[in-house]
N, CA, C and O of each residue as an XYZ file, in Angstrom:
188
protein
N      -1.206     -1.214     84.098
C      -1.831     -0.912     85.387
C      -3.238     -0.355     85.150
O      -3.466      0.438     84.236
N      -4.165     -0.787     85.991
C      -5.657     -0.171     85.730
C      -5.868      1.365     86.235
O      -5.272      2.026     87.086
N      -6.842      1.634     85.458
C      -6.725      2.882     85.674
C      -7.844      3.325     86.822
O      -8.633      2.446     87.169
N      -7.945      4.498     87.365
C      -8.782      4.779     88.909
C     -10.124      4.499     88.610
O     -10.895      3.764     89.226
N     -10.300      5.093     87.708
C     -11.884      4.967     87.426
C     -12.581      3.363     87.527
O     -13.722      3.131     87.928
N     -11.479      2.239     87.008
C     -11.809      1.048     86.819
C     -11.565      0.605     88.425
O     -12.660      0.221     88.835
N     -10.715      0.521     89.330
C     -10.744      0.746     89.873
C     -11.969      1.164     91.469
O     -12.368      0.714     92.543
N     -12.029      1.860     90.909
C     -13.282      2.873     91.909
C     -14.258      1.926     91.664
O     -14.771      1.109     92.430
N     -14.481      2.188     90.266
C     -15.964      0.935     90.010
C     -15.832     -0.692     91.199
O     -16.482     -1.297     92.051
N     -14.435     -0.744     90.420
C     -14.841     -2.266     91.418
C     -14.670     -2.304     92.767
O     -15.075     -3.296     93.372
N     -14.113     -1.352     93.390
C     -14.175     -0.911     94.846
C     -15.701     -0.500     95.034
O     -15.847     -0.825     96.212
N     -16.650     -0.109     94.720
C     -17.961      0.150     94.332
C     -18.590     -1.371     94.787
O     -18.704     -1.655     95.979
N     -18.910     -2.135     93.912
C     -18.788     -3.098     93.430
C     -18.415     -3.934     94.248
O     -19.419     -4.637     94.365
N     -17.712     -4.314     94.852
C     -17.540     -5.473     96.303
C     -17.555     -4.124     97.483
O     -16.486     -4.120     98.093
N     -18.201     -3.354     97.794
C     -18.502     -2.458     98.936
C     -19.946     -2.446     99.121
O     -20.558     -2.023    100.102
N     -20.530     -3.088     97.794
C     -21.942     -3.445     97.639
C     -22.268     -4.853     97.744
O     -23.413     -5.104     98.118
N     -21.582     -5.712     97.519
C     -21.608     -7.213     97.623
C     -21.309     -7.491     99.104
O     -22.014     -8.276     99.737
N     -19.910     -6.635     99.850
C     -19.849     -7.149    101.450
C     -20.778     -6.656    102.000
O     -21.227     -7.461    102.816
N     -21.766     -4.978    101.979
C     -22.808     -4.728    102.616
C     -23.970     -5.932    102.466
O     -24.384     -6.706    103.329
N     -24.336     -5.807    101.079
C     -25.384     -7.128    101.186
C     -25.362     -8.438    101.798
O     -26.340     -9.061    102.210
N     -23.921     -8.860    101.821
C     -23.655    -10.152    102.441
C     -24.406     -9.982    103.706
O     -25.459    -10.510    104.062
N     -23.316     -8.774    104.561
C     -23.548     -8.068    106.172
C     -25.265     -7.907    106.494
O     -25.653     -7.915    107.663
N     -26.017     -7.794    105.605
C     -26.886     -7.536    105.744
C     -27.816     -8.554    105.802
O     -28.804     -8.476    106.532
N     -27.534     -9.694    104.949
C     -28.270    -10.734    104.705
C     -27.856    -11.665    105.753
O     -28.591    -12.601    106.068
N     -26.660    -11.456    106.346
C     -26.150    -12.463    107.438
C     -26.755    -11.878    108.776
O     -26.841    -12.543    109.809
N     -27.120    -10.711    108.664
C     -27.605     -9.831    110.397
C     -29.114    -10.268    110.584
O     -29.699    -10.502    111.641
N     -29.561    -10.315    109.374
C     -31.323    -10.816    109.031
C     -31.265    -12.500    109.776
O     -31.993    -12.973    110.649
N     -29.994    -13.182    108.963
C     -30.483    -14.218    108.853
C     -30.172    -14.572    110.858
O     -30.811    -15.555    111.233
N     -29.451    -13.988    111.817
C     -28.746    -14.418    112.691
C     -29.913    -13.784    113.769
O     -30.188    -14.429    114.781
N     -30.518    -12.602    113.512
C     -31.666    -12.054    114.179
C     -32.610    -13.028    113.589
O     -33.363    -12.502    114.408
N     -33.266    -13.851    113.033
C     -34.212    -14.770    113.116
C     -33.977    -15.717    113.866
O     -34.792    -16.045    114.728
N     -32.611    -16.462    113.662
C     -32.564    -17.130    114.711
C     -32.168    -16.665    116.386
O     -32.176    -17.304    117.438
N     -31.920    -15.615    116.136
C     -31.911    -15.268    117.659
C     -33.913    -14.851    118.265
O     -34.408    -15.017    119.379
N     -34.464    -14.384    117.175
C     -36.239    -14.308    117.591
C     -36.829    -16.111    117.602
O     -37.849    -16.497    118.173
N     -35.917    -16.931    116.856
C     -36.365    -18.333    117.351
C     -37.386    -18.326    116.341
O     -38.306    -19.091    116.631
N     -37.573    -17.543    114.941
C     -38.510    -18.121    113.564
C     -37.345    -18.777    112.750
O     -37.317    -18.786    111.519
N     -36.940    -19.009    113.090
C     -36.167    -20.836    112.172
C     -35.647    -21.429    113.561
O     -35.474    -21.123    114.741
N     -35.508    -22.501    112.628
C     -35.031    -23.581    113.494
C     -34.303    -24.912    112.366
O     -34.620    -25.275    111.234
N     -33.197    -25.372    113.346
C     -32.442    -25.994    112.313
C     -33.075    -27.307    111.411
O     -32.649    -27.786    110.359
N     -34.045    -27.629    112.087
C     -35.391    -28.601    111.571
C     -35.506    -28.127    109.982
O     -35.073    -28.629    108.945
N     -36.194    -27.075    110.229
C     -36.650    -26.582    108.839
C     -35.835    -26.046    108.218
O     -36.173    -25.977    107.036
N     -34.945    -25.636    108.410
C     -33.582    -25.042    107.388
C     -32.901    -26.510    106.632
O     -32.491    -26.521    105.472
N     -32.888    -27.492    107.388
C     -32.482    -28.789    106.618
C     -33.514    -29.368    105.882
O     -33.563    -29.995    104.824
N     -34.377    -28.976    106.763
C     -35.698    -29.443    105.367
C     -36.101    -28.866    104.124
O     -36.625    -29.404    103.149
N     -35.739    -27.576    104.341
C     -35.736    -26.996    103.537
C     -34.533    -26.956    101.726
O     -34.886    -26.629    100.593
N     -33.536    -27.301    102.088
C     -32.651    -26.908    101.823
C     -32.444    -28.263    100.883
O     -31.912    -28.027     99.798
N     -32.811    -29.730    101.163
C     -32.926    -30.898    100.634
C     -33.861    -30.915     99.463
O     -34.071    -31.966     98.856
């Protein structure tokens, strides 16, 4: 069985990966709600 410390770390560790996600998904959903992207250029982009 792992021990707390190992543990803690990786509770750490994806508590930092779902904030960043949350964060990078609120950015990306407030641009398109201000209407600076558009699905034009996100496919153009992305090719």
């Amino acid at each position: 069985m792992a021990d707390r410390s190992g543990l803690k770390l990786l509770g750490f560790i994806f508590a930092s990966v779902t904030l960043a996600v949350m964060l990078a998904t609120g950015m990306v959903v407030k641009g398109y709600a201000d209407g600076s992207y558009s699905l034009e250029t996100s496919a153009s982009i992305e090719e």
